[in-house]
DOLOPA-465942 format. One record per residue (C-alpha): x, y, z; residue number from 1. Coordinates in nm, 4 decimals. Layout:
N
((X,Y,Z),NUM),
...
//
This chain:
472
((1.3351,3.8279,-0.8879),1),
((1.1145,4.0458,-1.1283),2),
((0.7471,3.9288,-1.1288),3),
((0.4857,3.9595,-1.4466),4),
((0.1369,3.8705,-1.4372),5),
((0.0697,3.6339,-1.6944),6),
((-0.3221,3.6341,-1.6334),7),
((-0.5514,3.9517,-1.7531),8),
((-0.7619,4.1132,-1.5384),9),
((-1.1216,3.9516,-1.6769),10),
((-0.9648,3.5713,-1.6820),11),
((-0.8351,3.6646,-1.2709),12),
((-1.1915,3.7102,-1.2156),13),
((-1.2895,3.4110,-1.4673),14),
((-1.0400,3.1993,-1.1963),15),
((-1.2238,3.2893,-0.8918),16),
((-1.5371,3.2397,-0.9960),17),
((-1.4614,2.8619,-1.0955),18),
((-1.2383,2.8462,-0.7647),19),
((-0.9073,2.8986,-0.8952),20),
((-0.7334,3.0516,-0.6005),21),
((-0.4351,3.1306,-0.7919),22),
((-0.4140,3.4308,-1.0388),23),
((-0.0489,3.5055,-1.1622),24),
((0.2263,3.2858,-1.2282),25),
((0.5843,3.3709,-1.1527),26),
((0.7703,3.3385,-1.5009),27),
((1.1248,3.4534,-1.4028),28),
((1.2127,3.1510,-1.1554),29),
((1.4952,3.0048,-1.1550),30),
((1.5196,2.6575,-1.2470),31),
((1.8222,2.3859,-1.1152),32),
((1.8949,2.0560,-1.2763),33),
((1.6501,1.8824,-1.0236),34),
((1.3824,2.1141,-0.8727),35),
((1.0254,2.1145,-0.7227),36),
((0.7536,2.1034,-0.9847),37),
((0.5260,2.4044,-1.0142),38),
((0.1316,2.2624,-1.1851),39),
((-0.1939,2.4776,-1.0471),40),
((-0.3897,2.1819,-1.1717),41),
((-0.2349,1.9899,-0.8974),42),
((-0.4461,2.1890,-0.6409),43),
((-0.7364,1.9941,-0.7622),44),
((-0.8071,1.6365,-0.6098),45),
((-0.5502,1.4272,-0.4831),46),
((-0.3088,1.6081,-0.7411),47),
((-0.1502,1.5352,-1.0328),48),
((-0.1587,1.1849,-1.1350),49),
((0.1947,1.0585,-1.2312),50),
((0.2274,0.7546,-1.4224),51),
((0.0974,0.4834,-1.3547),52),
((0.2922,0.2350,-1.5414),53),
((0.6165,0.0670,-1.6036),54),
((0.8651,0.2058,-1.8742),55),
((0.7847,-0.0501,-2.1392),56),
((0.4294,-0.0050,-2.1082),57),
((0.4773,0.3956,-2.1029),58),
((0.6252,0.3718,-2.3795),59),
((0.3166,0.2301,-2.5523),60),
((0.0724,0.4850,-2.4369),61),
((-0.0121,0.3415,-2.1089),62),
((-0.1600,-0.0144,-2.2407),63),
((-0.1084,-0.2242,-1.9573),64),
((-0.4498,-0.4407,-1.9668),65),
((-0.3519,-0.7778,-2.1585),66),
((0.0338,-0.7034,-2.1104),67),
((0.2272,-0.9791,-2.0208),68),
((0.6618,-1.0387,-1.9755),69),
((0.8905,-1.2749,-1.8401),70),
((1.2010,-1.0047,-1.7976),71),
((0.9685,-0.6828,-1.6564),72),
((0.6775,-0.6379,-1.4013),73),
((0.3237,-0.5014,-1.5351),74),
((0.2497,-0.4201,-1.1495),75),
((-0.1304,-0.2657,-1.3171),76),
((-0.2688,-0.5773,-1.3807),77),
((-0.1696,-0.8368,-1.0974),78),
((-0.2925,-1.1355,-1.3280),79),
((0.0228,-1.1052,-1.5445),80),
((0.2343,-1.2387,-1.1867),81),
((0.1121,-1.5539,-1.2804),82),
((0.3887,-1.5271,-1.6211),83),
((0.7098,-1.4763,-1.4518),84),
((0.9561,-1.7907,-1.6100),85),
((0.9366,-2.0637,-1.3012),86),
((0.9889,-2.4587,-1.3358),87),
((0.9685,-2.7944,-1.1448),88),
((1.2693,-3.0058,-1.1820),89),
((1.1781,-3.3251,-1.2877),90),
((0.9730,-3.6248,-1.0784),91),
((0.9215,-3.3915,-0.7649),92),
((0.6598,-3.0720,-0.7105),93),
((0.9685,-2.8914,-0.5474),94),
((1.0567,-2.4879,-0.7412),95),
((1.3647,-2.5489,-0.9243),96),
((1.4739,-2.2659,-1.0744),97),
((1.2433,-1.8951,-1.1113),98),
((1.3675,-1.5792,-1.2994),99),
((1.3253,-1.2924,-1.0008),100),
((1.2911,-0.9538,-1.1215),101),
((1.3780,-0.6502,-1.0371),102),
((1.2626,-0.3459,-1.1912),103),
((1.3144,0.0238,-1.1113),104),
((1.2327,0.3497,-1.3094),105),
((1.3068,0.7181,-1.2946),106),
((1.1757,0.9976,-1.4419),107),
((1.3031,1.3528,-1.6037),108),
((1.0291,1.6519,-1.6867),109),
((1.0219,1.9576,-1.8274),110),
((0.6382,2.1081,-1.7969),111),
((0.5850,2.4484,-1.9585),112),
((0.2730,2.6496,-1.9096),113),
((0.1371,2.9591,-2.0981),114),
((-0.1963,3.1660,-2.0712),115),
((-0.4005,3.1331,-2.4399),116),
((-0.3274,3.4196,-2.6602),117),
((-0.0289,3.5562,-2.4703),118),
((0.3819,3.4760,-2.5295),119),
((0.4667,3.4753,-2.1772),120),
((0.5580,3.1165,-2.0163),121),
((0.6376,2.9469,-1.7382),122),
((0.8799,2.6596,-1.7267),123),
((0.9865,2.4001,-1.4342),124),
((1.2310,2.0786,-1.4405),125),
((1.2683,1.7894,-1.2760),126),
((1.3850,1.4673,-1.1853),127),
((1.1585,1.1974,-0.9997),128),
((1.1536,0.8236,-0.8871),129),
((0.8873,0.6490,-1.0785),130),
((0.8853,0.3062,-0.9460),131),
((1.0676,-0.0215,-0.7555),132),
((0.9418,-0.3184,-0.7904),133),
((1.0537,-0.7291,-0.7544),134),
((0.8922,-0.9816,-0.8788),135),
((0.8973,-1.3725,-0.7697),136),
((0.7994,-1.6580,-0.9266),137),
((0.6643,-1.8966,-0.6378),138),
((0.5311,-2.2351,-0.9282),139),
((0.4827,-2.2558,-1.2291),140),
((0.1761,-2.0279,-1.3768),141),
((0.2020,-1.8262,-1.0036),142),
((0.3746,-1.5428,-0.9374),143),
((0.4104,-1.2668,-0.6368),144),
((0.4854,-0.9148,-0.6814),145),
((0.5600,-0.5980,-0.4463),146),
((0.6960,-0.2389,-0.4277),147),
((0.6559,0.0928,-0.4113),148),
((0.5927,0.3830,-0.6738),149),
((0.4250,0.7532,-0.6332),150),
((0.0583,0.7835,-0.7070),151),
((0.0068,1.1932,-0.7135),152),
((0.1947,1.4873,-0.6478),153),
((0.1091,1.8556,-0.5279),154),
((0.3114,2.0620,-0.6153),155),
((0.3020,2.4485,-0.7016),156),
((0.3489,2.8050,-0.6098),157),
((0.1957,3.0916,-0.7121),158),
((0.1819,3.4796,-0.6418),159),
((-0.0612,3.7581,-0.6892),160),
((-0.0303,4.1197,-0.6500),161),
((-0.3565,4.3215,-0.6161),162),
((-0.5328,4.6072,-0.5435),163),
((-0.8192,4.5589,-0.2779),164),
((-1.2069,4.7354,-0.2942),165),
((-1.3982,4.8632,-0.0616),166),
((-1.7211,4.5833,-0.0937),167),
((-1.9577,4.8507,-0.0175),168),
((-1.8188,5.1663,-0.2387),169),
((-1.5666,4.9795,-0.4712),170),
((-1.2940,5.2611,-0.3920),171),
((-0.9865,5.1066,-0.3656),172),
((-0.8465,5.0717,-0.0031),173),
((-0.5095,4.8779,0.0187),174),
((-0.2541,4.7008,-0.1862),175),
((-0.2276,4.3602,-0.1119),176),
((0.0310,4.0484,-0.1842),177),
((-0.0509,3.6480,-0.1844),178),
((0.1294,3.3831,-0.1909),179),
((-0.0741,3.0361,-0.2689),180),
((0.1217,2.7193,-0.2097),181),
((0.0740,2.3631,-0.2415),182),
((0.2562,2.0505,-0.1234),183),
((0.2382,1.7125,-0.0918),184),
((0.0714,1.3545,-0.3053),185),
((0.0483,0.9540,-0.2167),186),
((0.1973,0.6670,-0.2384),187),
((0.1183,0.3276,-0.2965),188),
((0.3331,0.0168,-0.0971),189),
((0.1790,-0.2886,-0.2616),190),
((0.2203,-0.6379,-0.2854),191),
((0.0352,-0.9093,-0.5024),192),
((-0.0288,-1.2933,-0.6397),193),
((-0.1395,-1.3947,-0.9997),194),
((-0.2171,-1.7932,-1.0596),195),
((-0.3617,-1.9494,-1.3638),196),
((-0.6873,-2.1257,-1.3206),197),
((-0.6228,-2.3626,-1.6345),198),
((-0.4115,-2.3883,-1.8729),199),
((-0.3699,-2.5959,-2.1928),200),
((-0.1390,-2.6286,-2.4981),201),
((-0.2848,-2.5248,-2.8051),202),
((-0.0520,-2.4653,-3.1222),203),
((0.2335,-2.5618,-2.9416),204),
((0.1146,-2.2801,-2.7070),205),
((-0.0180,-2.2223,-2.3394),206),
((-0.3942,-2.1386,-2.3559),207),
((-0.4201,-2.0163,-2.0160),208),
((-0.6956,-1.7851,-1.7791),209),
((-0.5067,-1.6094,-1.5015),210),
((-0.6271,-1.3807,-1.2553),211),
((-0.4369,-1.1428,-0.9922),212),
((-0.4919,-0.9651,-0.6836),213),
((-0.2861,-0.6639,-0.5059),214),
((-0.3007,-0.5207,-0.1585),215),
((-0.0945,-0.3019,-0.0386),216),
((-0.1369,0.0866,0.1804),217),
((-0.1957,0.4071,0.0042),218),
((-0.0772,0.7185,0.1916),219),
((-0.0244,1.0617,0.1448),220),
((-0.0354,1.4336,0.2461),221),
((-0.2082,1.7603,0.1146),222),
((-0.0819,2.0876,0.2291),223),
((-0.2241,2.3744,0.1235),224),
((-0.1429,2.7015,0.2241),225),
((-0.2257,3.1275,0.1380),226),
((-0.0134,3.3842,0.2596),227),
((-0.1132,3.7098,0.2808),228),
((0.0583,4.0741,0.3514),229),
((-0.1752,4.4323,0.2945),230),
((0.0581,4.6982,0.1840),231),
((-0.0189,5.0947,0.3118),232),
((0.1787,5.3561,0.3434),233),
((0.0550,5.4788,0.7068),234),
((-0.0313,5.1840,0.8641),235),
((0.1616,4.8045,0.9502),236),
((-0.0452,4.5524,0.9401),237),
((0.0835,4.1793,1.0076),238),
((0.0813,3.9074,0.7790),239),
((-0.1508,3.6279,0.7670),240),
((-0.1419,3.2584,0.6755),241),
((-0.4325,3.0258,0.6226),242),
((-0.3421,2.6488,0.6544),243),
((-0.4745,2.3257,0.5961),244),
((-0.2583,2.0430,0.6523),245),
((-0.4102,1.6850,0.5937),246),
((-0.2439,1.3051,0.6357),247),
((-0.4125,1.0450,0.5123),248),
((-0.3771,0.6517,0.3870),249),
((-0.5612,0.3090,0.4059),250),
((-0.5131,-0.0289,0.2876),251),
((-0.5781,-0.0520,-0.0922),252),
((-0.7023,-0.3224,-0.3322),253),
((-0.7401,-0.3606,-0.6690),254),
((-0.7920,-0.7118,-0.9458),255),
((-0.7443,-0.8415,-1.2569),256),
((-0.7577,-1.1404,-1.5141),257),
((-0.5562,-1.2319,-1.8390),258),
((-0.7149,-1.4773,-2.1057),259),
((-0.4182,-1.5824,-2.3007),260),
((-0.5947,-1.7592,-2.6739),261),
((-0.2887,-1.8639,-2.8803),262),
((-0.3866,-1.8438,-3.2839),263),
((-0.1796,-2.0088,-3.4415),264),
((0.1916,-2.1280,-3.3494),265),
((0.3353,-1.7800,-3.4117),266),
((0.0171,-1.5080,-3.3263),267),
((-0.1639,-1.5183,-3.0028),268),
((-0.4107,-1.2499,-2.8745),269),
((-0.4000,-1.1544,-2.5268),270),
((-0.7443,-1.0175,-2.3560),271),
((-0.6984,-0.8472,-1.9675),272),
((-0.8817,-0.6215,-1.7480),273),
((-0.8216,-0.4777,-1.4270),274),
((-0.9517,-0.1955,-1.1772),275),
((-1.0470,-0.1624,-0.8066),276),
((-1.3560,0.0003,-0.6730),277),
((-1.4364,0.2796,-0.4615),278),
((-1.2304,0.2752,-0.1703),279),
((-1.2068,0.5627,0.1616),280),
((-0.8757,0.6433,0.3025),281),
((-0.9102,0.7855,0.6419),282),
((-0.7312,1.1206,0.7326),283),
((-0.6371,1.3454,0.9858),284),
((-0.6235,1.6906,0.9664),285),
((-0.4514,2.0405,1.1044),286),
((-0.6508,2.3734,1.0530),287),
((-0.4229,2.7065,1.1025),288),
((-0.5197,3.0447,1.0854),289),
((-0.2350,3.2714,1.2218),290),
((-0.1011,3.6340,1.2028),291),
((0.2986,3.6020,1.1729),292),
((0.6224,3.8137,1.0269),293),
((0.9132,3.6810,0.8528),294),
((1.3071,3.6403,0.9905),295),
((1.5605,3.5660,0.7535),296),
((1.7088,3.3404,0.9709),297),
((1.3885,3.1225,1.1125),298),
((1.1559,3.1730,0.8335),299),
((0.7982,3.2544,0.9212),300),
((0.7486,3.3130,1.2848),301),
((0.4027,3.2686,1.4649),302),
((0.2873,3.5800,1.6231),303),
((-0.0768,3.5451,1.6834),304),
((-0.3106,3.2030,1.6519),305),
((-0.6434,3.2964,1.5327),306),
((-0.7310,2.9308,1.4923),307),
((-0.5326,2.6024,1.5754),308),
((-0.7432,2.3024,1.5626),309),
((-0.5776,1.9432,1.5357),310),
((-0.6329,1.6105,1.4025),311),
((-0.9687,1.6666,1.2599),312),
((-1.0833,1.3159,1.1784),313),
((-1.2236,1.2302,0.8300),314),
((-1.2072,1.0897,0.4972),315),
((-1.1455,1.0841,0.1577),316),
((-1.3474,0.8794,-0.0536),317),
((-1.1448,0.7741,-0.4154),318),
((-1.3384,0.6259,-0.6771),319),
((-1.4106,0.2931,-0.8221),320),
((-1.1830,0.2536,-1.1766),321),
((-1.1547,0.0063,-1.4371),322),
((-0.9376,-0.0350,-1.7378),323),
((-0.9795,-0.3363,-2.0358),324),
((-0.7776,-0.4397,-2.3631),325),
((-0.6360,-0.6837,-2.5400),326),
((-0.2921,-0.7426,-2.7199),327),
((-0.2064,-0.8783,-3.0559),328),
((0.1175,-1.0582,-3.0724),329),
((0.3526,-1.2194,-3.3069),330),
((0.6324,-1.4339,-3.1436),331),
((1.0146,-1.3525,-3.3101),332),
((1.2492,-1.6483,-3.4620),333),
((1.5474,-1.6263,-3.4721),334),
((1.7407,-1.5417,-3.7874),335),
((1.4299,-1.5930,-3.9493),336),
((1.1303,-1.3417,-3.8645),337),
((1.0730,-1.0577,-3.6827),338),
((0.7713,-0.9972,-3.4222),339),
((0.5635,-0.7217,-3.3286),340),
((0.3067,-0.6537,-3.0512),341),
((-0.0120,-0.4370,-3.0898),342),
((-0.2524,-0.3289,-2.8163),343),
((-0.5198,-0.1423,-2.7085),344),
((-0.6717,0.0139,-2.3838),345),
((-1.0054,0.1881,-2.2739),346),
((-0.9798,0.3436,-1.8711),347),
((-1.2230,0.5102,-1.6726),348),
((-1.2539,0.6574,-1.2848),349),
((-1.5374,0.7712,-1.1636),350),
((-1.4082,1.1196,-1.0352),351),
((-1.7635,1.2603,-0.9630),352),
((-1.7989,1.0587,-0.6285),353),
((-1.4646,1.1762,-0.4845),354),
((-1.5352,1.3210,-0.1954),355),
((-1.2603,1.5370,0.0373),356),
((-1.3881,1.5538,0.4175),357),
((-1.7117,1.5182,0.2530),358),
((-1.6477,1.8184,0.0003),359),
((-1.7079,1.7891,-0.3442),360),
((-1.4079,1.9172,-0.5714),361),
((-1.3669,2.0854,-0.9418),362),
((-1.2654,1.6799,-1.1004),363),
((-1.5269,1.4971,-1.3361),364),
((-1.5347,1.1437,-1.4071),365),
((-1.3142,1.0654,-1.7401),366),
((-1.2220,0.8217,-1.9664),367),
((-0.8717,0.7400,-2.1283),368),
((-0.8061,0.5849,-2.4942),369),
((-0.4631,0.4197,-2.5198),370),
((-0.3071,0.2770,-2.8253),371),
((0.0243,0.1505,-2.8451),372),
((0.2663,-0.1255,-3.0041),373),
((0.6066,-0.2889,-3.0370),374),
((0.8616,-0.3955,-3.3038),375),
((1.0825,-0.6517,-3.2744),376),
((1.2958,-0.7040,-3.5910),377),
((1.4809,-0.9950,-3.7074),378),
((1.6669,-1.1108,-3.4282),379),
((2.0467,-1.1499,-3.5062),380),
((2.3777,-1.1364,-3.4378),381),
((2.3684,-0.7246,-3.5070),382),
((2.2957,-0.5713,-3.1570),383),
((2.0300,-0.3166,-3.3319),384),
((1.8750,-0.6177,-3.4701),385),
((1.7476,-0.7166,-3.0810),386),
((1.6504,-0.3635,-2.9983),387),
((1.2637,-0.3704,-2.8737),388),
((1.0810,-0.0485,-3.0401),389),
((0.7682,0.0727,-2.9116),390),
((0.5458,0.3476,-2.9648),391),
((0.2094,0.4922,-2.9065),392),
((-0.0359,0.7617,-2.8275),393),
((-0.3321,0.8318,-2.5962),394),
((-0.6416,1.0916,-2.5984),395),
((-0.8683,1.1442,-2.2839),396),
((-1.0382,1.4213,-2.1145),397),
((-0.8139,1.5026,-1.8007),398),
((-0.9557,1.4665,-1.4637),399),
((-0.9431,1.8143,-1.3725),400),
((-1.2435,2.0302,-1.4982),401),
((-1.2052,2.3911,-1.4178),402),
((-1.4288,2.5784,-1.6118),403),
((-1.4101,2.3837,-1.9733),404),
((-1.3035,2.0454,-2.0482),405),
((-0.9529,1.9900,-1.9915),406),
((-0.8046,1.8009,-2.3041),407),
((-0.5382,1.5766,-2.2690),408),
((-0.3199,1.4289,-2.5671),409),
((0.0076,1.2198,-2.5468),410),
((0.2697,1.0888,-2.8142),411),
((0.5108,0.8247,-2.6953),412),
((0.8419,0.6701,-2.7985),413),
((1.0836,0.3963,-2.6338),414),
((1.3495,0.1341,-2.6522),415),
((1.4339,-0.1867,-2.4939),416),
((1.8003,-0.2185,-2.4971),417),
((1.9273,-0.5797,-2.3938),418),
((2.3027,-0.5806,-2.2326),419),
((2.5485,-0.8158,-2.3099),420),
((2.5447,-1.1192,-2.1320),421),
((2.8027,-1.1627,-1.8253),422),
((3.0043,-1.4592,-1.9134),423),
((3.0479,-1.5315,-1.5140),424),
((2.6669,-1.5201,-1.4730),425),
((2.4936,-1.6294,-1.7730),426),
((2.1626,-1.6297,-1.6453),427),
((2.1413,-1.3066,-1.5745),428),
((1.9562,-1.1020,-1.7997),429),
((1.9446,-0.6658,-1.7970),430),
((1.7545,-0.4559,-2.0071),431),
((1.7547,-0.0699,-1.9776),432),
((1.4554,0.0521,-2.1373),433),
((1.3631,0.4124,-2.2678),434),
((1.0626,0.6331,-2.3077),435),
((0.9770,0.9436,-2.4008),436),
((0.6571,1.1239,-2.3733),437),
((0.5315,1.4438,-2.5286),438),
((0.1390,1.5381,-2.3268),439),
((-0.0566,1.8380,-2.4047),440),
((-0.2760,1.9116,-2.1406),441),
((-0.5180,2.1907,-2.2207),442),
((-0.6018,2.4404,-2.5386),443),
((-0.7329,2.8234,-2.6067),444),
((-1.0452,2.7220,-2.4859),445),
((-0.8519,2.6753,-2.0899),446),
((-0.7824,2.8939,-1.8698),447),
((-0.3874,2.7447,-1.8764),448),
((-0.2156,2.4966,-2.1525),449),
((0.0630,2.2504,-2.0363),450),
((0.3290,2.1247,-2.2346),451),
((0.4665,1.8216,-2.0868),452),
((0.7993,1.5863,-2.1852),453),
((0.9198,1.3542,-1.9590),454),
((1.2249,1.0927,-2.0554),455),
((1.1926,0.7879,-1.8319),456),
((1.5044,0.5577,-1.7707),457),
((1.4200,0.2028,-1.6494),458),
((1.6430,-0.0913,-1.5333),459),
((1.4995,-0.4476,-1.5751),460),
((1.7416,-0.6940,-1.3873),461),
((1.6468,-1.0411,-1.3292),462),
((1.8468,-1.3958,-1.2674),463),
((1.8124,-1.7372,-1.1765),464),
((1.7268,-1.8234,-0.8192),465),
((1.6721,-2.1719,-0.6097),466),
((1.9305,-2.3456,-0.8224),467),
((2.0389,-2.6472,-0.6799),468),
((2.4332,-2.6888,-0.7154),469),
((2.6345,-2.9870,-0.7988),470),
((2.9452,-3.0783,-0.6581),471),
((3.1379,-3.3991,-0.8183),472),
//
């Protein structure tokens, strides 16, 4: 596997200086159809931070705020539960009949990075779970909510060939190889309730206020690792590896409200905000400093241990968020007009007060801008006809700051395709929805640029539950 440095000389010492522990990417790996990732900016915080949204809301930039849907789950704002398609039957408070939900997603990347001002590249593929989530309608106006989906992944590997100085004379001394590694990210197992604290019919609309709450247990491991082996002619010297191996989690909260203000019969604007504050995950942690040699058979094998120490208690503080909007909608009729849906977000974290076993770390508070919308023509008998189109785009400093400001800048595209209804269960209803994403993460004035795509496949399935049968 033939190596080339990718970083010059003046930007290695550029990297250490701001911490970079990394200097030279391998750009002649080889890639399979579904690999592990390979992002340096993932060494930084609790990695990189993966989606955070459904499918149909990806594909509109992220705006998630005042997003509401009877046939998917918008599992950022819990105050949207309280909208999932539940009724009473008639002279009794008993649940009738709800729509449950159930909605999954995947994800497929391709991330590309390059050094400014230099041809050279480095590419990695690969194929992820986004998301699974259900969703329940208890009563009418309340809903409950839970799942699973990734919050952050670590992910990278990179190698450095070097010559080593004498710190006193600056003569050169020995060769030396290192391997930096990275592995890990979280998770987040939640569940949640939205209810609506009034609601009213105005323009032959519900006029409602709704608010939401999730709880659930975030968890997660960092493992970072540097391997080292000096290189003389005359003398052997063993390799080294220096170790830090941390698991961590808590129990995790966040909030939100809806204000649903119909306009007329056909428009109604949709105002939401949600966000969680600053929360501390507790961790445990494994420190290893240890000469060893490698076996082609067993891998790495221990020879010496400099330093072993084990569960080292601590914490890791994450910090308070919040993100607001509102949404603009126009309701379809059928065979007569089409609809459309336009939104808006604003998001910011406060990344200056995370805190890592009570170190500081190279992330800086940032703020997100997320526009999106959604067209919905004419619905007819013509299948393209009830096709949902979305699309959007988003701008935001990235949390990462190594050095300058790391840009961030995303283009988004999607589709909500509705099956055809199963004549032995007509109330059963599937969409598969699309989206594809196009992020630029970085520019000349960065030490590294990413190029991002990802295609995301999602599967909306939901039915009718609690239905009481008849028998004559």
């Amino acid at each position: 596997m033939q190596l080339v440095k990718l970083i010059t000389p003046k930007k290695i010492k550029a990297l250490h200086r701001f911490g970079w522990t990394f200097l030279v990417l391998n750009s002649c790996f080889v890639i399979p159809a579904i690999s592990q990732d390979n992002s340096p900016y993932s060494r930084y915080g609790i990695g990189d931070l993966v989606p955070a949204t459904n499918i149909v809301n990806r594909s509109m930039a992220g705006i998630s705020a005042g997003y509401t849907d009877q046939l998917s789950i918008n599992f950022n704002n819990p105050a949207s539960f309280s909208s999932f398609q539940a009724m009473r039957e008639k002279n009794s408070k008993k649940l009738g009949s709800g729509r449950t939900i159930l909605d999954i997603g995947l994800n497929f990347e391709n991330r590309t990075l390059r050094e400014p001002n230099n041809t050279l590249k480095f590419t990695a593929s690969n194929a992820l779970f986004s998301y699974v989530q259900v969703g329940v309608p208890l009563k009418k106006d309340w809903g409950l909510s839970f799942g699973i989906r990734p919050v952050s992944r670590i992910s990278y590997k990179i190698y450095s060939a070097q010559r080593l100085k004498d710190p006193i004379t600056q003569l050169p001394i020995d060769s030396a190889s290192t391997l930096y590694s990275g592995d890990g990210g979280s998770y987040l197992f939640s569940g949640g309730t939205g209810f609506s604290l009034f609601n009213k019919m105005k323009h032959k609309q519900e006029e409602k206020l709704s608010v939401g709450f999730n709880f659930g247990y975030l968890f997660g491991k960092k493992d970072y690792s540097t391997r080292r082996a000096l290189i003389n002619d005359t003398v052997t010297y063993y390799m080294a590896n220096y170790e830090t191996r941390t698991n961590f989690g808590n129990l995790w909260f966040n909030a939100g409200f809806q204000y649903k203000l119909p306009l007329n019969e056909k428009m109604q604007l949709t105002i939401g905000a949600f966000g969680n504050w600053a929360q501390k995950l507790n961790g445990k942690q494994d420190r290893v400093r240890e000469t060893f040699v490698y076996n082609d058979n067993t891998g790495n094998v221990r020879l010496d241990s400099v330093s072993d120490v084990r569960d080292v208690k601590g914490t890791i503080e994450m910090p308070a968020s919040y993100t607001v909007g509102l949404i603009l909608q126009k309701f379809a009729v059928v065979n007569k007009e089409g609809g459309f849906m336009l939104g808006v977000d604003f998001a910011q974290q406060k990344w200056d007060n995370y805190r890592f076993y009570g170190q500081s770390d190279s992330v800086k508070s940032n703020w997100e801008l997320r526009v999106g919308a959604q067209i919905n023509p004419i619905p007819k008998r013509n299948y393209f006809s009830n096709i949902a189109y979305r699309f959007g785009f988003f701008t935001g400093p990235d949390y990462v700051k190594v050095g300058n400001k790391l840009s961030q800048l995303g283009l988004s595209f999607g589709l909500g395709l509705p099956m055809a209804v199963n004549r032995q269960a007509p109330n059963q209803a599937t969409f598969i929805n699309l989206g594809f994403e196009i992020i630029k993460r970085g520019n000349n004035d960065n030490l590294l640029k990413e190029n991002l795509f990802r295609f995301s496949l999602g599967f909306s399935l939901s039915d009718i539950w609690f239905i009481k049968r008849k028998y004559e």
